[in-house]
N, C-alpha and C positions, 0 to 999 in steps of 0.2 A: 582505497580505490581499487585496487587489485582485487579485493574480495565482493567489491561491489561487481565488477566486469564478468566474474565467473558465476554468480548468480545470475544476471541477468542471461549469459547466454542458457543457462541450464535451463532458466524458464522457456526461454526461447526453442529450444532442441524438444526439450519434454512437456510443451504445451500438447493440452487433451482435445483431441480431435473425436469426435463423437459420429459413430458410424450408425445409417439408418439400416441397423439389419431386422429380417423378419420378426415379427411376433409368432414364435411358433404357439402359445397356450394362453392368452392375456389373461382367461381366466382362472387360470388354474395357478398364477402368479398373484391377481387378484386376492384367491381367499389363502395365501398361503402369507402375504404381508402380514410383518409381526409387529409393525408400530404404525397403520395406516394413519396420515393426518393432514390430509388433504381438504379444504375446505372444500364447501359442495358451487359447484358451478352452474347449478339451477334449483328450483324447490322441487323437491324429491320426495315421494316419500311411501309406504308399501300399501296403503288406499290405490293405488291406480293398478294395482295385481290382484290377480286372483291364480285358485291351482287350478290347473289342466291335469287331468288324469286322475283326479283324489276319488274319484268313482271304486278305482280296479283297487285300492290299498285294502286291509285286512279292514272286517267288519269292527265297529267302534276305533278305530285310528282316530288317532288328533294331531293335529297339523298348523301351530300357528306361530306367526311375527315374533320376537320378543320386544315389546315397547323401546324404544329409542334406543337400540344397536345398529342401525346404518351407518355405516364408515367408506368414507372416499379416499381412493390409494390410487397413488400415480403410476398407471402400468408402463412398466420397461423406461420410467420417469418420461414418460410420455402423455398417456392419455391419462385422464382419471374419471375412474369407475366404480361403482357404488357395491358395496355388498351390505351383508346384514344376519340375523342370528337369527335360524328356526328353533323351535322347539317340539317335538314330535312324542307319542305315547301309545304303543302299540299293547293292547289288552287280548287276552287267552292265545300266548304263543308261548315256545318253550326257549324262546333266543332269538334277538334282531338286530341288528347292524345297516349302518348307511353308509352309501356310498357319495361322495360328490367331489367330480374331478380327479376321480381315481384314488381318491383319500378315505380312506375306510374309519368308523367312529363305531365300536360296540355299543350296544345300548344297558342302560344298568339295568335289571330287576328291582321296581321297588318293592314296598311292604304288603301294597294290596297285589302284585303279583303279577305286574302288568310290567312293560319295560318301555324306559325312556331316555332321552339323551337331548343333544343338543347338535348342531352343523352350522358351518358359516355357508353362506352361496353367495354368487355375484345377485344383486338386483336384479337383473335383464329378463327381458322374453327368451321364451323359446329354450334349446337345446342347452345353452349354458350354465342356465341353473337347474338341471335337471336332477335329482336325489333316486338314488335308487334304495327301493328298502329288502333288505333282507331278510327272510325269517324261516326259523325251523319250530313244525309243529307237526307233531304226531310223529316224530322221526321223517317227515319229509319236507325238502328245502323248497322253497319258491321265491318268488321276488316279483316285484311291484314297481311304477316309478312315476313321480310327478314333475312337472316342472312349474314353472308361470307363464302365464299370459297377460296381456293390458287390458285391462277393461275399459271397453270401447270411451274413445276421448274426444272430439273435434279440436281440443287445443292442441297448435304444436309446440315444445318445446327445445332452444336451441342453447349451448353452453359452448362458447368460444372461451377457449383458451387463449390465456396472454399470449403466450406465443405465436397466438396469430394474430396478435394487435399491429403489430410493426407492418403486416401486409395486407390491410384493409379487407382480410374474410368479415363475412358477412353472408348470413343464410335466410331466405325469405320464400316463404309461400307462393304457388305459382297459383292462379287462378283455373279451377277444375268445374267442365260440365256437370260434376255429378250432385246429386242430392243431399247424399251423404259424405264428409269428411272425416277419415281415420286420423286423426293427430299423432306425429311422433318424435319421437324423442332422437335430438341428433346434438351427440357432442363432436369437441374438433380441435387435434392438438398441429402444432407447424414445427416444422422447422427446414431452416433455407440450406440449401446446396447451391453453392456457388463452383462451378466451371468455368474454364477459360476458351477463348476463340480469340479470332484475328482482329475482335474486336475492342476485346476486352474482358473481363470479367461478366459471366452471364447467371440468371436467374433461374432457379426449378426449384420449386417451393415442396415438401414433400408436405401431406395434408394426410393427418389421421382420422377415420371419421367413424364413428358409432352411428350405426341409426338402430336402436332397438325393435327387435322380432323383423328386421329384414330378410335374415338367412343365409343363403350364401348366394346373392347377387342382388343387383340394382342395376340401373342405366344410369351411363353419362354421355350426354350428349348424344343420345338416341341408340348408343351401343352398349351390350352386355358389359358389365364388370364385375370380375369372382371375388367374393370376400377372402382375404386373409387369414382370417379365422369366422368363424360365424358373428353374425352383424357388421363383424368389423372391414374396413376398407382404406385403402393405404392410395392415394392418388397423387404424382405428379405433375407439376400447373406451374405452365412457363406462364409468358403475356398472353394476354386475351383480353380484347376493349369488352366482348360481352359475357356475360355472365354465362357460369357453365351450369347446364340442366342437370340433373337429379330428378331420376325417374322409380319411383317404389314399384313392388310388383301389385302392391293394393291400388295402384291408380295416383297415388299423390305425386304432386312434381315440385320443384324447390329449385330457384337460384340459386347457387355458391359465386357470389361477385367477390372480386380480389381486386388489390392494386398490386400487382407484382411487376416490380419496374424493370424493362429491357435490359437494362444491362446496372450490373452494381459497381460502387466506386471504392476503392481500398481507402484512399486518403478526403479526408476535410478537412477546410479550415473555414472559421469564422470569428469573429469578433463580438465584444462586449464592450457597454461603456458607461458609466453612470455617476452621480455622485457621492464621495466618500467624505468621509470626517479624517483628515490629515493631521499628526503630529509628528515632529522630528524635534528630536533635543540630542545635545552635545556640550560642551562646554562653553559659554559663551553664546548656545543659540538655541532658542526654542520657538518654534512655531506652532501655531495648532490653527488649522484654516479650512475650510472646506473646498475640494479641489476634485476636478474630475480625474477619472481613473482609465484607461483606456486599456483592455485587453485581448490581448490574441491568442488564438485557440487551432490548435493542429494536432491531427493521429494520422499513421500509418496501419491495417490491420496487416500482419504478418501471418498470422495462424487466427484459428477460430476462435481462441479463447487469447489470444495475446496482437496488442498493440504497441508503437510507438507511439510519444504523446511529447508533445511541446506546448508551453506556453508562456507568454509575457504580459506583465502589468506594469505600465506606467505611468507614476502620477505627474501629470499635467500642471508645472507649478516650479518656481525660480528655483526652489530647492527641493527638488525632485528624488523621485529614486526607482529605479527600475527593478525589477526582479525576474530575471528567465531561468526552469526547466527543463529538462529534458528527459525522459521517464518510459521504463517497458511497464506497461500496463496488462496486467494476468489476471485472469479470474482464478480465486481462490478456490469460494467454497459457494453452493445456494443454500439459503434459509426459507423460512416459513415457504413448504412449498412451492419453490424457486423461483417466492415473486421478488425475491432478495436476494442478488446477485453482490458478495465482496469481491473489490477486485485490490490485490496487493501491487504499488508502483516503486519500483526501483530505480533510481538515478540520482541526479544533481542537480544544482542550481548557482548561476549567479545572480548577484546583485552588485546594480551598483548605483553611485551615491553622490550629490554634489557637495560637499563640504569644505569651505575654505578658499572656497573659488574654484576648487579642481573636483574634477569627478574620478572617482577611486571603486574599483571593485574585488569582491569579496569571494570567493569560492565554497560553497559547500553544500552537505551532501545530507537533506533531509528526506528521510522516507517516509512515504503515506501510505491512506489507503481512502478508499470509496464503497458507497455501498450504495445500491442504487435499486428500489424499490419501482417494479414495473406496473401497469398499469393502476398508477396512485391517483385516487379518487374521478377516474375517466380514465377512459379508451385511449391507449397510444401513447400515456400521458407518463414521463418518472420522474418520481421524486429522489434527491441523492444530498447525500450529506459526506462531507469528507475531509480530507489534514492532511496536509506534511509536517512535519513534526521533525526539530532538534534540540533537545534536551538543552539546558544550561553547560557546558563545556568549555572552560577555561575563558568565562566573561562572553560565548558567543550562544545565542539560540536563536531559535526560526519557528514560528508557528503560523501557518498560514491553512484557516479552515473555512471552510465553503455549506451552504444551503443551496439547493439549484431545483428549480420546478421546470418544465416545459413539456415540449412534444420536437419532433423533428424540425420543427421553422422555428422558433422562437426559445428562449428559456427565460427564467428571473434570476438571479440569484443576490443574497446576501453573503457578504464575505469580507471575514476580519484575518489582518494581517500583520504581526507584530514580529519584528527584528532588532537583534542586539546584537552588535560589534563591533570591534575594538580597533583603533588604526594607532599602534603605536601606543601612549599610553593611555587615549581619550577615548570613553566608552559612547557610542553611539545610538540612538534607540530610535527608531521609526516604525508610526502605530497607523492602522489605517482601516475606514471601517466601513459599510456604505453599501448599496445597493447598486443593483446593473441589470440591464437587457441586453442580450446576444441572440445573436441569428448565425446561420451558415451562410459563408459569401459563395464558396466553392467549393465542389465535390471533384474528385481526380482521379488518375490512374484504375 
């Protein structure tokens, strides 16, 4: 018990608080990723570029894509941004070398006498994937540079990030006098900052936003704003009933609508209830009935990454048995991507039991964990799967594991929950198995 109390506070003390600091380079972080494996958040692909500049490079140059090398890397585990593999081949020079994003790549000499190599670049328009090429001939040095540009599109394309699932982003086309439509490309990472007031707990959503070959400014809401880095734009967004404008300098406009809620709540609680497949055996008793199950669900958030969590299940039935938790909940680690968030639960539990005419409770101390998969198969929507777990231990164990689908109002879940213990010398087993619907009654503090 004692070693269960100093873990939990250590989680508690040394929960990871994530600071939204600058993007000083995104892309020079971009092509330096050495395991990019980010799935792509829209259809992408090097057909919508062409080079800008490939005029000034050395007579006979060759300059193209390598068939399916586009990779998506989560910048500063924030955004994600596409890069991809050129290949280049400079003919009658005596030595060449590229540059991109300050990364310098020699070029080999092949056999017929010409020199070639390879470079990563971000995907993007404009100044970010720009390559410079190097070369000495005749004993004098000069240098050249291309970059990309899009080739003109009417389609826009927009790539919401999960992480801005939970606060209703959404980015839509505004209606334009003109003739012609420049389409473009607008990704979008979140994450919430929570402040306090006299009120409570307040909202400022921080918004990452990509609009490709923008540059270094756009309008919001009819006033300048400087990029961050080139295309890129870092916004602030409390409440706001109307959608906020987005203004290109080519003439396009785009609503950015949010649901970002006035004020946010540390604590929930809500309940589940449903029918289960009941057995209890003992000596002298076995029952096996179907009986409903009613349970209660409550967290505390402490820090960003750590909660307290409570909950009870009780089944509805002459010979009953209840079983309550109590649990810091931590986020471990993210997987695939960070659409898979483990979260490690530390604490205890009792149950207890009517057997014999009297009702008898049990102490102990199973630990779990969760894994909770973000936006599974729709918007807004997780899927989680999860255990507490107590191994077989001098005739006692506890296994109690969970399915759960929903969105913020509602969830499903499936959950079987099997208990063995001892009162004295008579081994007890209650098994329980069944389906539920839960909702949140109230949000607090």
């Amino acid at each position: 018990m004692r070693l269960i109390l100093c873990l939990l506070l250590g989680l508690i003390i040394f929960s990871r608080a994530e600071a939204a600091e600058p993007i000083a380079n995104p892309y020079a972080e971009l092509v330096d990723d050495v395991f990019p494996n980010s799935g792509p958040p829209l259809t992408y692909g090097t057909e919508l570029f062409r080079w800008s500049g490939a005029e000034g490079l050395p007579a006979g140059t060759k300059i193209d894509f390598i068939p399916g090398s586009i990779q998506w890397s989560r910048v500063h585990e924030r955004l994600i941004l596409p890069r991809v593999r050129v290949k280049i081949e400079v003919p009658g020079v005596d030595g060449a070398q590229l540059e991109v994003q300050s990364r310098l790549s020699p070029l080999r000499r092949s056999l017929k006498g010409s020199f070639f190599g390879e470079a990563v670049i971000p995907l993007v328009s404009g100044l970010p994937s720009r390559i410079v090429l190097r070369i000495r001939k005749a004993g004098v040095d000069s240098e050249s540079a291309v970059s990309l540009e899009r080739i003109p599109n009417p389609l826009d394309q927009f790539g919401i990030d999960a992480t801005c699932s939970p606060w209703g982003v959404e980015i839509t086309a505004r209606e334009i006098g003109k003739k012609e439509k420049k389409g473009n490309v607008i990704l979008s990472a979140c994450r919430m900052i929570r402040g306090e007031s006299s009120e409570g707990m307040v909202a400022l959503l921080d918004v990452l936003l990509f609009v490709d070959g923008s540059g270094d400014s756009i309008r919001v809401n009819g006033v300048v704003a400087k990029a961050e880095a080139p295309s890129l734009f870092r916004l602030r967004l409390s409440t706001q009933a109307q959608p906020f404008i987005l203004e290109m300098q080519s003439g396009e406009s785009y609503d950015l609508k949010t649901k970002i809620p006035p004020r946010l709540n540390r604590g929930f609680f809500g309940l589940g209830f449903g029918p289960y497949q009941y057995r209890f055996t003992a000596p002298d008793t076995d029952v096996t009935t179907t009986a409903g199950i009613a349970t209660i669900y409550g967290s505390y958030q402490v820090a960003e990454t750590v909660r307290f969590t409570a909950f009870n299940a009780t089944a509805i039935h002459k010979n009953y048995f209840s079983d309550s938790g109590f649990y810091v909940k931590t986020e471990s680690v993210k997987l695939l991507d960070q659409k898979v968030t483990l979260f490690v639960m530390l604490g205890a539990n009792f149950v207890g039991f009517k057997y014999s005419g009297t009702t008898h409770f049990n102490f102990g101390a199973p630990q779990g964990f969760e894994a909770v998969y973000y936006d599974f198969l729709a918007s807004n929507r997780t899927g989680t799967i999860g255990a507490f777990i107590y191994p077989p231990i001098e005739g006692k164990s506890y296994y109690n594991v969970w399915a759960r689908y929903g969105a913020p109002g509602f969830f499903v879940e499936l959950n079987y929950i099997a208990i063995r213990t001892k009162l004295e010398s008579d081994t007890l087993d209650v098994k329980s198995a069944g389906l539920s619907v839960g909702f949140p009654l109230a949000r607090f503090f």
